[in-house]
C-alpha positions, 0 to 999 in steps of 0.5 A, spaced: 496 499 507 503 500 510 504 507 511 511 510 513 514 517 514 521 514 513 519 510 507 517 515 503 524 516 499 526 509 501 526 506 494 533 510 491 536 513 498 541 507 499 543 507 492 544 515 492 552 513 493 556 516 489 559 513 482 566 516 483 571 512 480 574 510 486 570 504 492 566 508 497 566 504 504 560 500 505 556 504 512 550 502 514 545 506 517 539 506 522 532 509 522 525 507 525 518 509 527 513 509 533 506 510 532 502 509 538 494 511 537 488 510 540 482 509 536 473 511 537 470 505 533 462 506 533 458 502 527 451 502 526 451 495 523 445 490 523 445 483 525 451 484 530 456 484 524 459 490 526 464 491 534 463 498 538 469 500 542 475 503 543 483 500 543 490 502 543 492 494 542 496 492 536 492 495 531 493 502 533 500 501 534 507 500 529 514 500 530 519 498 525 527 499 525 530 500 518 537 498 516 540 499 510 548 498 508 551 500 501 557 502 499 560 502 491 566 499 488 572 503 484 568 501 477 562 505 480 558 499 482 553 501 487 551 495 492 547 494 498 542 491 503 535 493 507 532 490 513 525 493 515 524 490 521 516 490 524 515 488 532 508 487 532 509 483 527 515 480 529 518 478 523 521 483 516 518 486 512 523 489 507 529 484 506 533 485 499 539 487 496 540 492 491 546 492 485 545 499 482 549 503 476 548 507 470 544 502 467 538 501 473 538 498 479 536 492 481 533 489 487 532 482 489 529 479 495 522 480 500 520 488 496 515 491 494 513 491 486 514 495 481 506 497 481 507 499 488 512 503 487 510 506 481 502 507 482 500 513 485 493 514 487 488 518 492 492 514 498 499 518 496 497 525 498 493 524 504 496 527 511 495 524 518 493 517 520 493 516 511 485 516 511 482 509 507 490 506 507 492 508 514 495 503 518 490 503 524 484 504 521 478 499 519 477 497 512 470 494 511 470 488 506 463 485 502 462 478 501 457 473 498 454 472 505 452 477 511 458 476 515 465 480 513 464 487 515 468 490 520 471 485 525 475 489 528 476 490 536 482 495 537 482 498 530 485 492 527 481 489 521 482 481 517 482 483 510 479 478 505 483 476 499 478 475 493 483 469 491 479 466 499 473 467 496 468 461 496 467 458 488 464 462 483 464 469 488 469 473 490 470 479 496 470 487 496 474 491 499 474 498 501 481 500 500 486 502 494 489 495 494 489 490 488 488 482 490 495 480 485 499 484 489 505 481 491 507 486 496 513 483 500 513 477 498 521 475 494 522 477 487 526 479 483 525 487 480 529 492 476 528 500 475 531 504 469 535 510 469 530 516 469 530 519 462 526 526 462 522 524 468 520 517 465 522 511 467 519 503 467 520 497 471 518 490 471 518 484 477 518 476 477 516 472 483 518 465 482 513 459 483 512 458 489 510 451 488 517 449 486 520 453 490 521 455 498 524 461 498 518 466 497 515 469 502 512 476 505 505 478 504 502 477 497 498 471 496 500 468 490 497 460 490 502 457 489 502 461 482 508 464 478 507 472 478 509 478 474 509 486 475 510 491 470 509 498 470 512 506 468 511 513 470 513 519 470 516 526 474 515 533 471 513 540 472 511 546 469 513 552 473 510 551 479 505 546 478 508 538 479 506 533 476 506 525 477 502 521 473 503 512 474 500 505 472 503 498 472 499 490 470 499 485 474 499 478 473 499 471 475 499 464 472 492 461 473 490 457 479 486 450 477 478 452 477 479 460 477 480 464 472 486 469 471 488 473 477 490 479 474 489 487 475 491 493 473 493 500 477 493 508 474 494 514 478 496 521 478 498 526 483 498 534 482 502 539 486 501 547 487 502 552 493 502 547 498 496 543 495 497 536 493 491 533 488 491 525 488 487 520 484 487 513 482 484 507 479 484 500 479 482 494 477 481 487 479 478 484 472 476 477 474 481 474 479 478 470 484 472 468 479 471 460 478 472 458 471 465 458 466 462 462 471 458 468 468 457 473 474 463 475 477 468 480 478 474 482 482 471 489 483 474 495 481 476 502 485 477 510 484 480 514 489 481 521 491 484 525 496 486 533 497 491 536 502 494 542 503 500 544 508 502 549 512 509 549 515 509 544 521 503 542 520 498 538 514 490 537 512 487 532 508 481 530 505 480 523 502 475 519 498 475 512 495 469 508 492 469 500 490 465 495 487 464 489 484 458 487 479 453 484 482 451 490 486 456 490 493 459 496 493 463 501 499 465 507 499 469 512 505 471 518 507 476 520 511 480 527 514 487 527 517 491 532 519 498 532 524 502 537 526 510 537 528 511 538 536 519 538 535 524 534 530 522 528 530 516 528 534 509 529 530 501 529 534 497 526 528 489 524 528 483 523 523 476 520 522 475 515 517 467 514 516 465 507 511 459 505 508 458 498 505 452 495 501 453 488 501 451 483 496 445 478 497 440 484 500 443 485 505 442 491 510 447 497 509 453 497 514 456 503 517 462 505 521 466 511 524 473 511 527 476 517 530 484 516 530 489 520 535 495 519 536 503 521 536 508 519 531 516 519 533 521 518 527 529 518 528 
């Protein structure tokens, strides 16, 4: 769910250096982002599961600076370094450095995978406050009990990891995420040189329980963890199309089956019209061994957007479930206009409804999102 206007391009940016026979010197440059936002939260949940209320606490609000630095030597080797800082989380949240040439790149360190970077989905054409994988919304998990649903105050949510679910259960949640994603945690990650259009990928994450080096936001257990995906970039007049998917893996966990999961999406471009949609897929992860009726869950999602010269409008979808009968669904609209370089207004209304397991009753919540954006 991290979403940035300065991370759109971030994966090749620094490594665009030029591959002369001659050394470049190495510059750095810095970028950055606020969002300041204010979020309308009203549930209509039973049992008191879900938090009414309005906030602009930490939830609403994301600043970054982005470092990066590269340069190439005289044999056209290009190098280089990415520290993306994140204050309310007062830590770094990309860390990595980078060898690229005409055989690839390679990054080594705290960075997204490879799925991530090559898996399109609904998610990636949504305007605004980014819908259903915005920074500020409310993602409503599902869980083995009557608890779980919206914890939130100022629009901040605790999701749950099905790998943290009770044994022999796992937990749902409502948004375009796999359980074995690695997010940021230290891997190694390569990318091919693009041919036609096409173009794969693979990520290793080492053992973090022989290993101190791993850290980030992906949860792997103690667990050895790889990524391995492809896509590919094309046209056809004035339509664009992008069509992607990757697998991801781990080793297993004592008393769990294997974690893994599996993502596919495509996006589709015309007139200022962009289409996304994606899949994915959790199989068993988080499942205890031997038992017989559990499932990781699976999601589709979907979304629409059209843009118009400063501004842009989008409509999302996505539906989760797992078996076992939980399942959640969302709708959300966005919207955000350019007052000035640098300086964008945004907005949305997210509204979620989810039907946990266990009989419970169903739960629903609408969030109304404003707020301004500043990049440099």
């Amino acid at each position: 769910m991290k979403k940035l206007l300065i991370g759109s391009t971030a994966l090749f940016a620094v490594g665009a250096i030029s591959s002369a026979a001659q050394a470049d010197i190495a510059k750095l440059s810095v970028s950055g982002q606020i969002d300041i936002a204010y979020s309308v939260i009203d549930s209509e949940v039973a049992n008191s599961d879900g938090t009414d209320g309005a906030g602009m606490g930490s939830g609403n609000s994301s600043t970054q600076l982005v470092f990066d630095w590269g340069g190439a030597t005289e044999s056209g080797l290009q190098y280089g370094a990415r520290l993306d800082y994140r204050f309310q989380n007062d830590d770094a949240d990309e860390l990595y450095v980078f060898l690229a040439g005409d055989w690839g790149r390679l990054h080594i360190g705290g960075d997204d995978g490879v799925v991530d970077a090559f898996a399109p989905g609904g998610e990636s054409v949504l305007a605004g406050a980014w819908g259903y994988d915005g920074n500020h919304n409310v993602a409503p998990t599902s869980g083995s009990g009557t608890t779980g649903y919206f914890v939130s105050s100022n629009g901040t949510i605790l999701t749950a990891n099905p790998q943290s679910a009770a044994s022999g259960s796992s937990i749902l949640t409502v948004a375009p995420t796999l359980a074995t994603e690695t997010d940021d945690s230290m891997k190694f990650s390569y990318y091919s040189p693009s041919f036609s259009g096409f173009q794969v990928g693979a990520s290793y994450i080492p053992d973090v329980s022989s290993t101190s080096n791993t850290t980030g936001s992906g949860v792997l257990g103690g667990k050895t963890g790889y990524e391995v995906a492809a896509k590919w970039d094309g046209s056809f007049d004035a339509v664009s199309i992008g069509l992607g998917g990757g697998y991801i893996g781990q080793t297993d966990t004592t008393g769990q089956k294997s974690s893994q999961g599996m993502r596919l999406g495509t996006t589709i471009g015309f007139a200022g019209f962009s289409f996304g949609m994606g899949y994915g897929d959790n199989f068993d992860t988080g499942c205890a061994s031997g038992s017989t009726n559990c499932d990781g869950g699976d999601y589709w999602s979907y979304g629409l957007a059209y843009s118009f010269g400063p501004g842009a409008v989008s409509i999302g979808y996505i539906d989760a479930e797992k078996d076992g009968g939980a399942d959640g669904e969302a709708y959300s609209f966005d919207a955000d206009y350019r007052l000035a370089d640098g300086l964008q207004a945004f907005g949305g209304v997210n509204y979620y409804e989810v039907d946990p397991v266990l009989g419970a009753a169903d739960r629903d919540l609408t969030q109304g999102i404003v707020g301004l954006r500043v990049s440099f």
